[in-house]
N, C-alpha and C positions, 0 to 999 in steps of 0.2 A: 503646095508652095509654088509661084510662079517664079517664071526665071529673071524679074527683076527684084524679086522679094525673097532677104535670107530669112530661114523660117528659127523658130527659136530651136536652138540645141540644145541638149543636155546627155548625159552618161551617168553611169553608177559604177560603185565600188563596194563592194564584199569583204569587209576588214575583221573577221574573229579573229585576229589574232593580234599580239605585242606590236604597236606599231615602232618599228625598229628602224635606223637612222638610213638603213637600204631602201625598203618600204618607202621611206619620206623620202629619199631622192626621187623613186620612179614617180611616185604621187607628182612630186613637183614639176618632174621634168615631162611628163604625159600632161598635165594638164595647160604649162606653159605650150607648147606644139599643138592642142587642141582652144586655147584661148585666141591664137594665132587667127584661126579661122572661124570663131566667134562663139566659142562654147559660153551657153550661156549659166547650166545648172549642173549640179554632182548631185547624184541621189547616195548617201550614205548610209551602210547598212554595219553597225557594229554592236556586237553585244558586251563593249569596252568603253565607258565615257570618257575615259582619256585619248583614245584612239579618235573617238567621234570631234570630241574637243580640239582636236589637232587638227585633223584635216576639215572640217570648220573655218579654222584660223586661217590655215593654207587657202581657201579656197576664198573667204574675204579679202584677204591680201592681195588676189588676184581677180579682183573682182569677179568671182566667180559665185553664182547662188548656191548657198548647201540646205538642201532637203534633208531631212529625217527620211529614209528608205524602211518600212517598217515592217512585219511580217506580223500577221494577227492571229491566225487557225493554225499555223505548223511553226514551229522555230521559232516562239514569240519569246522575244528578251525578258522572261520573267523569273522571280528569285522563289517561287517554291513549285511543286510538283506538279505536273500538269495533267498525270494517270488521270485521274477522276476525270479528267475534262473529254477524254478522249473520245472519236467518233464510236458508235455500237453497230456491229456489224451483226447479219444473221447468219451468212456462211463460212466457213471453212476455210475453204478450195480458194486460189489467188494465187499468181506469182508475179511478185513485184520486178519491172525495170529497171528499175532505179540503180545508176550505177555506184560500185563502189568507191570508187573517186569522187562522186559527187559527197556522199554521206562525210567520208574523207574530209573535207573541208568544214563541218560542222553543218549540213542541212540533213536531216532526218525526216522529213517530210512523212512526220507523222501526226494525221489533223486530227483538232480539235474541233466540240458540236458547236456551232456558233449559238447556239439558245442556251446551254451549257454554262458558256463563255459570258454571254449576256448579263444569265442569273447574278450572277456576282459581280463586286464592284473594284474585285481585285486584278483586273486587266486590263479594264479602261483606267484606274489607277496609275498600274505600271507604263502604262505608255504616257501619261499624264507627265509621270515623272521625270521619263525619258525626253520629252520635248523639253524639261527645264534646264537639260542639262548642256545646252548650247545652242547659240543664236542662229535659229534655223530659218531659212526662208518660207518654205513650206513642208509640207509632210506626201509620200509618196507610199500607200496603201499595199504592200503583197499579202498572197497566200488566202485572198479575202475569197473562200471556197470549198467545196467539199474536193474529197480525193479525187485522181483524175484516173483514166486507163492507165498510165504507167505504174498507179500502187497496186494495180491486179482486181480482178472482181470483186472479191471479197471486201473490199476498201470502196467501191464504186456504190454497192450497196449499203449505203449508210445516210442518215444516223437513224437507226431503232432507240434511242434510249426512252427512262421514262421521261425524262423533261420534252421529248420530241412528240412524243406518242401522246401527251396531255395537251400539249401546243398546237396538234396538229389539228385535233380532236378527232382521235383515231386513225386519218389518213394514212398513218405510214402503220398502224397495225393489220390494217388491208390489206397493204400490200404487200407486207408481209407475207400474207398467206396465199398471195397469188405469185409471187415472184417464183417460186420453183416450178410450177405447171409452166408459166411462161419460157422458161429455163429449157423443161423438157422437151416442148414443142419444139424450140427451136434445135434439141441434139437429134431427133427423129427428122428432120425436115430432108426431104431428099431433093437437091439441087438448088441453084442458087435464088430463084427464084422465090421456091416454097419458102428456104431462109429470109428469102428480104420481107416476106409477108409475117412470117415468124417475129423476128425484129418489129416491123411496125405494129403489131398486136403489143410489142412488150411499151410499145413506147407510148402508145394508147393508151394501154391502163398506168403507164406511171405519173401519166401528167397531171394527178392530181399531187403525188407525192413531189414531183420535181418542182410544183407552181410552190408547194408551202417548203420547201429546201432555200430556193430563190427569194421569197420573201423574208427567211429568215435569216439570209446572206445581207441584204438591203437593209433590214432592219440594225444589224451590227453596224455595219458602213454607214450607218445614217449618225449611232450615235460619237465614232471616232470622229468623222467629219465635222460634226456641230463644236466637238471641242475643241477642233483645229480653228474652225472659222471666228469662233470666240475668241480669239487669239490673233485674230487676222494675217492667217496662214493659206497661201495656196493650196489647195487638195488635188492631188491627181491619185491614179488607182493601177495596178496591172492587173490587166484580164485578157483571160485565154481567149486565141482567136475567133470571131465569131461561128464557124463551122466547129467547133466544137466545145462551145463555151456552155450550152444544154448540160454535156456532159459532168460540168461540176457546178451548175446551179448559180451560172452567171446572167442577170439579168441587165442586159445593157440598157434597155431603156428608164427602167427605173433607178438604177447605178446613179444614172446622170445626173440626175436631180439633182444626186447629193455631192457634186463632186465638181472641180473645175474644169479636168483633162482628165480624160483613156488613153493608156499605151496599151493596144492592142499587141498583145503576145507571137507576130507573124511573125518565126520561126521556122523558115523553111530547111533548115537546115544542122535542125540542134538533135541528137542526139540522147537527150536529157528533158526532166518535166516540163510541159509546156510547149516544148519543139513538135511540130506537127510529123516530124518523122518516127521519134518516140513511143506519142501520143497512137501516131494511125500502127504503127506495128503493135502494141501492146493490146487495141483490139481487135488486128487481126489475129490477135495470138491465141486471144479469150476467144474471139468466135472458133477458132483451130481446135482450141480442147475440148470446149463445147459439141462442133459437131467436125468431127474428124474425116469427114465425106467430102467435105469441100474442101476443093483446090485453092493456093493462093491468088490465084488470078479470081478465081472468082469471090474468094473473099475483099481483096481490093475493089472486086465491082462493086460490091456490096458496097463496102467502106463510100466512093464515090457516091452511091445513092442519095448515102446518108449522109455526106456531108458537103454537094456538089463541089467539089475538088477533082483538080487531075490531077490522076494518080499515075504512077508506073505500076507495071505489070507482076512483081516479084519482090518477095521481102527482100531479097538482097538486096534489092535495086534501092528501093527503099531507106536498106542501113547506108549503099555505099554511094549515093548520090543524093540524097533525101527529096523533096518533092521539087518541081517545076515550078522556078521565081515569080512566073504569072499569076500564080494563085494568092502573092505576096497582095497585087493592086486588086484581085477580085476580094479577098478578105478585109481591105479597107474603105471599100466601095459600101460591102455589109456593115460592116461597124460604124461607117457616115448614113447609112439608110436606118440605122436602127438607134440614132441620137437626133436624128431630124427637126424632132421637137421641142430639143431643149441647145441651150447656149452652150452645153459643153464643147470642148472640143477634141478632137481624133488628132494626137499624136504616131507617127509610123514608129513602131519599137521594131526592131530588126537586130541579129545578132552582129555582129563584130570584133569576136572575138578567135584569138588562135589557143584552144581548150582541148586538145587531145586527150581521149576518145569521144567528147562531150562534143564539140565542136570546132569547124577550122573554116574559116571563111578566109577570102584573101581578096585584094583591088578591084579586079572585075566585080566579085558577088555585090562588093561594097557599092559601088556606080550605078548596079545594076540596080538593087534597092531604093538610091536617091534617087534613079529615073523613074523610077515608078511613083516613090514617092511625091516627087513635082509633079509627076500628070494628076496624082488626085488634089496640087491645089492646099495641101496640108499646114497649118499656122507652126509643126512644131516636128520633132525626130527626137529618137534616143536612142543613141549607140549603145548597145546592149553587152553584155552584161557589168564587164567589171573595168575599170580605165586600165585597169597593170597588164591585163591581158591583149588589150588589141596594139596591135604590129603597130609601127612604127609606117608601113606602107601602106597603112588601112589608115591612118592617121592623116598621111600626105594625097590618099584619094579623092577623102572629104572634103580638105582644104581645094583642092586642085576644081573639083567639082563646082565648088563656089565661089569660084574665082572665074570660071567661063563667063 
Protein backbone atom coordinates (compact mmCIF):
# COMPACT_ATOMS: atom_id res chain seq x y z
CA UNK A 1 0.00 0.00 0.00
CA UNK A 2 1.63 3.26 -0.96
CA UNK A 3 1.45 6.38 1.15
CA UNK A 4 -1.00 8.09 -1.03
CA UNK A 5 -3.21 4.91 -1.50
CA UNK A 6 -5.66 3.72 1.68
CA UNK A 7 -5.37 -0.06 1.08
CA UNK A 8 -8.82 -1.86 1.76
CA UNK A 9 -9.42 -2.85 5.52
CA UNK A 10 -11.15 -5.30 7.04
CA UNK A 11 -11.40 -7.22 10.81
CA UNK A 12 -13.16 -10.21 12.13
CA UNK A 13 -15.34 -11.30 14.99
CA UNK A 14 -15.76 -14.55 16.79
CA UNK A 15 -19.42 -14.53 18.03
CA UNK A 16 -20.58 -18.32 19.58
CA UNK A 17 -22.35 -17.01 21.66
CA UNK A 18 -26.08 -15.24 22.56
CA UNK A 19 -25.47 -11.95 20.95
CA UNK A 20 -26.67 -9.95 23.96
CA UNK A 21 -27.56 -6.15 24.03
CA UNK A 22 -23.68 -5.64 25.68
CA UNK A 23 -22.14 -7.37 22.80
CA UNK A 24 -24.22 -5.06 20.28
CA UNK A 25 -23.08 -2.01 21.93
CA UNK A 26 -19.34 -2.91 21.71
CA UNK A 27 -20.01 -4.27 18.00
CA UNK A 28 -21.46 -0.95 17.36
CA UNK A 29 -19.37 1.20 19.09
CA UNK A 30 -15.84 -0.68 17.72
CA UNK A 31 -16.94 -0.66 14.39
CA UNK A 32 -18.23 2.98 14.25
CA UNK A 33 -14.33 4.17 15.45
CA UNK A 34 -12.90 1.72 12.88
CA UNK A 35 -15.38 3.12 9.93
CA UNK A 36 -13.86 6.37 11.02
CA UNK A 37 -10.81 5.47 9.28
CA UNK A 38 -12.23 3.47 6.48
CA UNK A 39 -12.86 -0.04 7.56
CA UNK A 40 -14.00 -1.51 4.86
CA UNK A 41 -15.17 -5.54 5.61
CA UNK A 42 -16.17 -7.76 9.00
CA UNK A 43 -15.26 -11.26 8.57
CA UNK A 44 -18.08 -12.98 10.73
CA UNK A 45 -17.73 -16.09 12.29
CA UNK A 46 -20.87 -17.59 14.34
CA UNK A 47 -22.30 -20.84 14.81
CA UNK A 48 -25.74 -18.61 15.66
CA UNK A 49 -27.91 -17.38 12.45
CA UNK A 50 -29.47 -14.91 14.50
CA UNK A 51 -26.15 -13.53 15.89
CA UNK A 52 -24.75 -13.67 12.21
CA UNK A 53 -28.03 -12.03 11.12
CA UNK A 54 -27.43 -9.10 13.31
CA UNK A 55 -24.33 -8.21 13.02
CA UNK A 56 -25.04 -8.41 9.26
CA UNK A 57 -27.60 -5.75 9.57
CA UNK A 58 -25.20 -3.81 11.95
CA UNK A 59 -22.54 -3.81 9.56
CA UNK A 60 -24.89 -2.65 6.25
CA UNK A 61 -26.27 0.07 8.22
CA UNK A 62 -22.86 1.19 8.31
CA UNK A 63 -21.90 0.58 5.28
CA UNK A 64 -19.71 -1.87 6.25
CA UNK A 65 -19.23 -5.30 4.04
CA UNK A 66 -20.10 -8.62 6.07
CA UNK A 67 -18.31 -11.71 4.96
CA UNK A 68 -19.20 -15.27 6.04
CA UNK A 69 -15.87 -16.18 8.20
CA UNK A 70 -16.10 -19.88 7.76
CA UNK A 71 -14.03 -22.78 9.25
CA UNK A 72 -14.10 -26.02 7.05
CA UNK A 73 -11.68 -29.02 8.61
CA UNK A 74 -11.89 -27.95 12.55
CA UNK A 75 -15.00 -26.15 14.15
CA UNK A 76 -17.08 -26.42 11.00
CA UNK A 77 -20.93 -25.13 11.92
CA UNK A 78 -22.34 -28.53 11.26
CA UNK A 79 -25.66 -30.22 12.77
CA UNK A 80 -24.41 -33.84 13.03
CA UNK A 81 -21.30 -35.78 14.18
CA UNK A 82 -18.20 -35.23 12.83
CA UNK A 83 -16.16 -38.42 14.66
CA UNK A 84 -16.01 -40.42 11.37
CA UNK A 85 -14.68 -37.44 9.47
CA UNK A 86 -11.82 -37.08 11.77
CA UNK A 87 -7.91 -36.95 10.59
CA UNK A 88 -6.13 -40.87 11.14
CA UNK A 89 -3.16 -40.67 12.84
CA UNK A 90 -0.35 -43.58 13.24
CA UNK A 91 1.08 -42.51 16.52
CA UNK A 92 0.53 -42.34 19.87
CA UNK A 93 2.98 -39.96 21.52
CA UNK A 94 1.88 -35.81 20.89
CA UNK A 95 1.36 -33.14 23.28
CA UNK A 96 -0.87 -30.53 22.19
CA UNK A 97 -0.26 -26.54 22.80
CA UNK A 98 -3.21 -25.46 22.53
CA UNK A 99 -4.43 -23.42 25.27
CA UNK A 100 -7.16 -23.86 27.53
CA UNK A 101 -8.54 -20.55 27.06
CA UNK A 102 -8.56 -20.90 23.58
CA UNK A 103 -10.80 -24.33 23.62
CA UNK A 104 -12.71 -22.21 26.19
CA UNK A 105 -14.25 -20.12 23.69
CA UNK A 106 -15.58 -23.03 21.62
CA UNK A 107 -12.39 -23.72 19.08
CA UNK A 108 -11.31 -27.43 19.43
CA UNK A 109 -9.19 -27.65 16.73
CA UNK A 110 -9.87 -30.86 16.12
CA UNK A 111 -9.39 -31.71 12.15
CA UNK A 112 -11.17 -33.20 9.83
CA UNK A 113 -9.71 -35.47 6.44
CA UNK A 114 -10.55 -33.05 3.78
CA UNK A 115 -11.07 -36.32 1.18
CA UNK A 116 -13.27 -37.66 4.05
CA UNK A 117 -15.06 -34.25 4.02
CA UNK A 118 -15.21 -34.22 0.20
CA UNK A 119 -16.82 -37.87 -0.08
CA UNK A 120 -20.03 -36.40 1.12
CA UNK A 121 -22.32 -33.95 0.09
CA UNK A 122 -23.22 -33.13 3.75
CA UNK A 123 -20.74 -30.10 4.33
CA UNK A 124 -20.60 -28.44 1.28
CA UNK A 125 -24.47 -28.60 2.01
CA UNK A 126 -23.99 -27.12 5.44
CA UNK A 127 -22.18 -24.25 4.32
CA UNK A 128 -24.41 -23.86 1.29
CA UNK A 129 -26.94 -23.27 3.81
CA UNK A 130 -25.19 -21.20 5.90
CA UNK A 131 -24.43 -18.46 3.12
CA UNK A 132 -28.43 -18.42 2.85
CA UNK A 133 -28.76 -17.29 5.94
CA UNK A 134 -27.82 -13.50 5.49
CA UNK A 135 -26.71 -11.05 2.86
CA UNK A 136 -23.26 -11.53 2.80
CA UNK A 137 -20.64 -9.80 0.65
CA UNK A 138 -18.22 -12.54 0.37
CA UNK A 139 -17.07 -15.71 2.12
CA UNK A 140 -13.66 -15.87 4.05
CA UNK A 141 -12.25 -19.59 4.14
CA UNK A 142 -10.53 -20.92 7.84
CA UNK A 143 -9.03 -24.01 8.97
CA UNK A 144 -8.60 -25.02 5.20
CA UNK A 145 -5.63 -27.64 6.51
CA UNK A 146 -4.17 -30.39 8.10
CA UNK A 147 -3.09 -30.14 11.83
CA UNK A 148 -0.29 -27.84 12.69
CA UNK A 149 2.79 -28.26 15.30
CA UNK A 150 0.81 -26.86 18.13
CA UNK A 151 -1.71 -30.25 17.98
CA UNK A 152 1.52 -32.22 18.81
CA UNK A 153 3.05 -34.95 16.46
CA UNK A 154 0.90 -37.29 16.68
CA UNK A 155 -1.81 -34.79 14.80
CA UNK A 156 1.08 -33.63 12.23
CA UNK A 157 1.17 -37.16 11.05
CA UNK A 158 -1.98 -37.50 9.51
CA UNK A 159 -4.38 -38.56 7.57
CA UNK A 160 -3.70 -42.51 7.16
CA UNK A 161 -7.28 -43.27 6.71
CA UNK A 162 -8.80 -45.59 4.08
CA UNK A 163 -10.33 -42.93 1.87
CA UNK A 164 -6.48 -41.35 1.97
CA UNK A 165 -4.64 -44.40 1.40
CA UNK A 166 -7.01 -45.32 -1.81
CA UNK A 167 -6.79 -41.52 -3.00
CA UNK A 168 -3.41 -41.46 -2.76
CA UNK A 169 -2.73 -44.66 -4.39
CA UNK A 170 -0.62 -45.97 -1.60
CA UNK A 171 1.39 -42.87 -1.03
CA UNK A 172 0.65 -42.28 2.53
CA UNK A 173 0.83 -46.14 3.17
CA UNK A 174 4.65 -45.73 2.40
CA UNK A 175 5.08 -43.83 4.43
CA UNK A 176 3.71 -45.04 6.72
CA UNK A 177 6.27 -47.53 7.18
CA UNK A 178 9.00 -45.19 6.79
CA UNK A 179 8.07 -42.56 9.20
CA UNK A 180 9.30 -44.30 12.55
CA UNK A 181 13.04 -45.11 11.01
CA UNK A 182 12.98 -41.52 10.06
CA UNK A 183 11.85 -40.79 13.67
CA UNK A 184 14.67 -42.86 14.92
CA UNK A 185 17.34 -41.48 13.17
CA UNK A 186 16.65 -38.39 14.10
CA UNK A 187 16.41 -39.44 18.42
CA UNK A 188 20.01 -41.04 17.67
CA UNK A 189 21.43 -37.95 15.80
CA UNK A 190 24.19 -36.55 17.81
CA UNK A 191 24.63 -32.71 17.43
CA UNK A 192 22.87 -30.28 15.63
CA UNK A 193 24.00 -30.78 12.59
CA UNK A 194 23.62 -34.63 12.13
CA UNK A 195 19.86 -33.36 13.37
CA UNK A 196 19.42 -30.96 10.58
CA UNK A 197 20.39 -33.80 8.08
CA UNK A 198 18.10 -36.19 9.97
CA UNK A 199 15.20 -33.61 9.50
CA UNK A 200 15.84 -33.11 5.72
CA UNK A 201 16.09 -37.08 5.06
CA UNK A 202 12.36 -36.94 6.79
CA UNK A 203 11.39 -34.17 4.69
CA UNK A 204 12.82 -35.97 1.50
CA UNK A 205 10.87 -38.82 1.85
CA UNK A 206 7.56 -37.12 2.72
CA UNK A 207 7.28 -34.99 -0.26
CA UNK A 208 5.45 -37.24 -1.93
CA UNK A 209 2.99 -37.63 0.96
CA UNK A 210 2.84 -33.75 1.59
CA UNK A 211 2.44 -33.03 -2.48
CA UNK A 212 -0.98 -35.51 -2.45
CA UNK A 213 -2.14 -33.76 1.47
CA UNK A 214 -1.81 -30.40 -0.59
CA UNK A 215 -3.59 -31.25 -3.52
CA UNK A 216 -6.35 -32.60 -1.49
CA UNK A 217 -6.45 -29.30 0.56
CA UNK A 218 -6.87 -27.47 -3.15
CA UNK A 219 -9.10 -29.73 -4.37
CA UNK A 220 -11.83 -28.95 -1.15
CA UNK A 221 -11.01 -25.01 -1.71
CA UNK A 222 -11.69 -25.45 -5.18
CA UNK A 223 -15.09 -26.89 -4.59
CA UNK A 224 -16.36 -24.31 -1.63
CA UNK A 225 -15.00 -21.35 -3.80
CA UNK A 226 -16.88 -22.32 -7.12
CA UNK A 227 -20.19 -22.18 -4.96
CA UNK A 228 -19.39 -18.91 -3.63
CA UNK A 229 -18.36 -17.48 -7.07
CA UNK A 230 -21.71 -19.03 -8.40
CA UNK A 231 -23.35 -16.62 -6.19
CA UNK A 232 -20.99 -13.83 -7.02
CA UNK A 233 -19.21 -13.64 -3.77
CA UNK A 234 -15.67 -12.55 -3.03
CA UNK A 235 -13.49 -15.37 -1.85
CA UNK A 236 -10.67 -14.74 0.26
CA UNK A 237 -8.78 -17.81 2.47
CA UNK A 238 -6.45 -17.79 5.81
CA UNK A 239 -3.26 -19.37 5.48
CA UNK A 240 -0.40 -20.04 7.53
CA UNK A 241 2.54 -18.01 7.07
CA UNK A 242 4.52 -19.10 4.31
CA UNK A 243 7.69 -20.55 6.33
CA UNK A 244 5.49 -22.77 7.65
CA UNK A 245 2.59 -23.28 5.55
CA UNK A 246 4.58 -27.07 4.27
CA UNK A 247 3.87 -27.80 7.61
CA UNK A 248 -0.09 -28.37 7.23
CA UNK A 249 -0.23 -28.80 3.49
CA UNK A 250 -0.88 -25.27 2.28
CA UNK A 251 -0.39 -24.77 -1.27
CA UNK A 252 -0.16 -21.14 -2.00
CA UNK A 253 0.41 -21.19 -5.49
CA UNK A 254 -2.23 -23.38 -6.48
CA UNK A 255 -4.79 -21.88 -3.49
CA UNK A 256 -4.71 -18.79 -5.77
CA UNK A 257 -6.41 -19.87 -8.59
CA UNK A 258 -9.29 -20.58 -6.76
CA UNK A 259 -9.52 -17.62 -4.62
CA UNK A 260 -9.60 -13.73 -4.91
CA UNK A 261 -7.38 -12.66 -1.67
CA UNK A 262 -4.70 -14.57 0.93
CA UNK A 263 -4.37 -13.28 4.50
CA UNK A 264 -1.38 -14.61 5.13
CA UNK A 265 -1.41 -15.84 8.86
CA UNK A 266 1.91 -13.29 10.15
CA UNK A 267 1.65 -13.57 13.59
CA UNK A 268 4.56 -12.58 15.29
CA UNK A 269 3.36 -12.37 18.22
CA UNK A 270 0.38 -14.80 19.08
CA UNK A 271 0.70 -17.30 21.52
CA UNK A 272 -1.93 -19.55 19.97
CA UNK A 273 -2.43 -21.77 16.50
CA UNK A 274 -1.15 -20.15 13.75
CA UNK A 275 1.08 -17.59 15.74
CA UNK A 276 4.60 -18.32 14.73
CA UNK A 277 5.63 -18.21 18.44
CA UNK A 278 3.33 -21.07 19.22
CA UNK A 279 3.87 -22.86 16.03
CA UNK A 280 8.02 -22.62 16.39
CA UNK A 281 7.94 -23.68 20.25
CA UNK A 282 5.65 -26.69 19.67
CA UNK A 283 8.36 -27.99 17.17
CA UNK A 284 10.90 -27.18 19.22
CA UNK A 285 9.39 -29.08 21.82
CA UNK A 286 8.77 -32.20 19.37
CA UNK A 287 12.27 -32.06 18.21
CA UNK A 288 13.27 -31.82 22.42
CA UNK A 289 11.35 -35.08 23.10
CA UNK A 290 12.56 -36.54 20.12
CA UNK A 291 16.05 -36.26 20.66
CA UNK A 292 16.81 -34.90 24.11
CA UNK A 293 20.61 -34.07 23.33
CA UNK A 294 20.11 -31.03 21.96
CA UNK A 295 20.10 -27.89 23.37
CA UNK A 296 17.51 -24.99 22.76
CA UNK A 297 19.57 -22.85 20.99
CA UNK A 298 20.40 -25.30 18.90
CA UNK A 299 17.28 -26.52 18.24
CA UNK A 300 16.03 -22.88 17.35
CA UNK A 301 19.17 -23.12 14.75
CA UNK A 302 17.58 -25.78 13.51
CA UNK A 303 14.13 -24.26 13.47
CA UNK A 304 15.89 -21.13 11.49
CA UNK A 305 17.14 -23.52 8.85
CA UNK A 306 14.07 -24.91 8.22
CA UNK A 307 12.14 -22.09 8.02
CA UNK A 308 14.61 -18.97 7.23
CA UNK A 309 13.27 -16.85 10.04
CA UNK A 310 15.05 -15.04 12.87
CA UNK A 311 14.81 -16.54 15.65
CA UNK A 312 15.86 -15.61 19.37
CA UNK A 313 18.01 -17.93 21.11
CA UNK A 314 15.71 -19.47 24.05
CA UNK A 315 12.15 -20.86 24.31
CA UNK A 316 11.64 -18.25 26.93
CA UNK A 317 12.41 -15.71 24.74
CA UNK A 318 10.30 -17.11 22.33
CA UNK A 319 7.00 -17.35 24.84
CA UNK A 320 7.91 -13.86 26.46
CA UNK A 321 8.75 -11.66 23.37
CA UNK A 322 7.70 -13.97 20.50
CA UNK A 323 9.74 -13.43 17.28
CA UNK A 324 11.49 -10.21 15.48
CA UNK A 325 8.63 -8.00 13.48
CA UNK A 326 11.08 -8.03 10.42
CA UNK A 327 10.19 -11.47 9.71
CA UNK A 328 6.55 -9.96 9.56
CA UNK A 329 7.71 -7.96 5.72
CA UNK A 330 10.17 -11.18 4.89
CA UNK A 331 6.95 -13.48 5.24
CA UNK A 332 5.12 -11.34 2.81
CA UNK A 333 7.67 -10.79 0.29
CA UNK A 334 7.22 -14.98 0.28
CA UNK A 335 3.63 -15.16 -0.05
CA UNK A 336 3.83 -12.07 -3.12
CA UNK A 337 6.75 -14.49 -4.74
CA UNK A 338 4.72 -17.40 -4.37
CA UNK A 339 1.18 -15.83 -6.14
CA UNK A 340 3.39 -14.17 -8.83
CA UNK A 341 1.37 -15.95 -11.37
CA UNK A 342 -2.00 -15.40 -10.67
CA UNK A 343 -4.35 -12.14 -10.15
CA UNK A 344 -4.74 -12.89 -6.53
CA UNK A 345 -3.99 -10.77 -4.03
CA UNK A 346 -1.76 -10.72 -0.61
CA UNK A 347 -3.51 -9.14 2.08
CA UNK A 348 -1.10 -8.25 5.53
CA UNK A 349 -3.30 -10.26 8.35
CA UNK A 350 -1.38 -9.24 11.48
CA UNK A 351 -2.75 -9.58 15.13
CA UNK A 352 -4.34 -6.74 17.05
CA UNK A 353 -5.55 -7.91 19.50
CA UNK A 354 -5.25 -7.51 23.67
CA UNK A 355 -6.09 -11.59 24.38
CA UNK A 356 -4.29 -12.57 27.48
CA UNK A 357 -2.32 -15.43 27.52
CA UNK A 358 -3.15 -15.82 23.84
CA UNK A 359 -1.86 -12.45 22.75
CA UNK A 360 -1.33 -8.66 23.70
CA UNK A 361 -0.11 -6.27 21.14
CA UNK A 362 -0.28 -2.59 21.74
CA UNK A 363 0.31 1.12 19.41
CA UNK A 364 3.93 0.66 18.54
CA UNK A 365 3.49 -3.33 17.48
CA UNK A 366 0.41 -1.83 15.59
CA UNK A 367 2.58 1.04 13.34
CA UNK A 368 5.02 -1.07 13.26
CA UNK A 369 3.11 -3.80 11.11
CA UNK A 370 1.43 -0.92 8.87
CA UNK A 371 5.09 0.15 8.12
CA UNK A 372 5.96 -2.87 6.90
CA UNK A 373 2.96 -3.27 5.58
CA UNK A 374 3.21 -0.06 3.11
CA UNK A 375 6.75 -0.93 2.23
CA UNK A 376 5.38 -4.04 0.48
CA UNK A 377 2.92 -1.88 -1.65
CA UNK A 378 -0.06 -4.30 -0.33
CA UNK A 379 -3.93 -3.48 -1.95
CA UNK A 380 -5.51 -4.64 1.53
CA UNK A 381 -4.90 -5.48 5.70
CA UNK A 382 -6.87 -7.40 8.33
CA UNK A 383 -6.91 -6.49 11.81
CA UNK A 384 -6.88 -9.74 13.29
CA UNK A 385 -8.57 -11.51 15.25
CA UNK A 386 -11.74 -10.40 16.83
CA UNK A 387 -13.21 -6.45 16.66
CA UNK A 388 -14.31 -6.59 20.68
CA UNK A 389 -10.89 -7.33 21.45
CA UNK A 390 -8.60 -4.78 19.99
CA UNK A 391 -8.05 -1.55 22.42
CA UNK A 392 -9.48 1.24 21.72
CA UNK A 393 -5.56 2.68 21.30
CA UNK A 394 -4.84 0.12 18.69
CA UNK A 395 -7.93 1.51 17.02
CA UNK A 396 -6.79 5.35 17.25
CA UNK A 397 -3.12 4.06 15.76
CA UNK A 398 -4.58 2.90 12.63
CA UNK A 399 -6.63 5.78 12.12
CA UNK A 400 -3.63 8.10 13.10
CA UNK A 401 -1.41 6.20 10.63
CA UNK A 402 -3.71 6.97 7.91
CA UNK A 403 -4.13 10.07 8.35
CA UNK A 404 -0.25 10.97 7.88
Amino acid sequence: MSCCRRPWIASQILLNEELSTETERVIVSKLGKMKAFGLDALMIWSDRPESSQRVVQICRERGVSPYLWYPVLADAPVKFETLPFEVVKILEQGESQILDSQRSGGEEFEFLCPNKVRATGDFLKRFEETLETADFSGIFLDRIRFPSPANGLADILTCFCETCTRESKNVTEKFRYEIQGLLNSLAVSDGKDKAMAAISNMIEAASEFLSFRKASVVELVSEYSSLARNRDLDVGIDLFTPALSDFVSQDYSALASHVDWIKPMVYCKTMGPAGLPMELLSLGKIIQRINGKLSEEEILWILEELTCLSLPKSFKSLIDEGIDMKNFGLELVRAISRTKDSKTRIFAGFEAVDFPPICTVDSVDIRRYLELSREMDLGGIVLSWDIRRIPDENIEAVGDFFER
